[in-house]
C-alpha positions in Angstrom: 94.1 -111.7 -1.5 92.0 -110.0 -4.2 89.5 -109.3 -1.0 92.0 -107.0 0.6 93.1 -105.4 -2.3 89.3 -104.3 -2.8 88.8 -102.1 1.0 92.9 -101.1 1.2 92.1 -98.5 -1.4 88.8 -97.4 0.9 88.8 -93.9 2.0 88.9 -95.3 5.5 92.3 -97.7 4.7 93.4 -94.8 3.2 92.7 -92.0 6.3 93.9 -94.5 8.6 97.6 -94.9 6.5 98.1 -91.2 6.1 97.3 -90.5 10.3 99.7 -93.9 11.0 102.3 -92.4 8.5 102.2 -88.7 10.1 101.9 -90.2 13.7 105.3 -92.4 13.0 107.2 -88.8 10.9 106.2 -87.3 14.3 107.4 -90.1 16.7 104.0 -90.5 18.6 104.0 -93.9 17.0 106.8 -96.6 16.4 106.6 -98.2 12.7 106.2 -101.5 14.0 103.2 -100.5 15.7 102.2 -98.8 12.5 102.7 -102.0 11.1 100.7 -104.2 13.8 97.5 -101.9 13.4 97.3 -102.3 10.0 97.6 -106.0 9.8 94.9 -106.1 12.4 92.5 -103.3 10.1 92.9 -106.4 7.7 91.9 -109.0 10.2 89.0 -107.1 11.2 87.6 -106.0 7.8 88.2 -109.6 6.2 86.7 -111.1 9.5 83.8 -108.5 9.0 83.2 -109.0 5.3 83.1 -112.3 5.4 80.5 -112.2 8.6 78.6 -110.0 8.0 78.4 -109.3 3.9 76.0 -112.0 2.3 75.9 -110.9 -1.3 78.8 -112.3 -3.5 80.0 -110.8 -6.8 81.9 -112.4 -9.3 84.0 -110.0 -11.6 84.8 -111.7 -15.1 
């Protein structure tokens, strides 16, 4: 879990929030389609961190 918690305070997790959150206040988008792109942002950035990162840190 600490993984996600590192890129869903990116700039780019971030952007993508604020255009899901105005597209839903506007009604272009449903929440739970809101909901189901996010979860899939986390899919694709753990699957790509952990494919394509090869440096590990360790945080004490």
């Amino acid at each position: 879990m600490a993984t996600f918690e590192l890129y869903r305070r990116s700039t780019i997790r971030m952007c993508l929030t604020d255009t899901l959150d105005e597209m839903v206040e506007t009604r272009k988008l449903g929440p739970g389609h809101a909901i189901e792109v996010l979860v899939q942002f986390d899919k694709s950035m753990a699957e790509a961190l952990d494919s394509k990162v090869k440096t590990k840190v360790s945080i004490k």
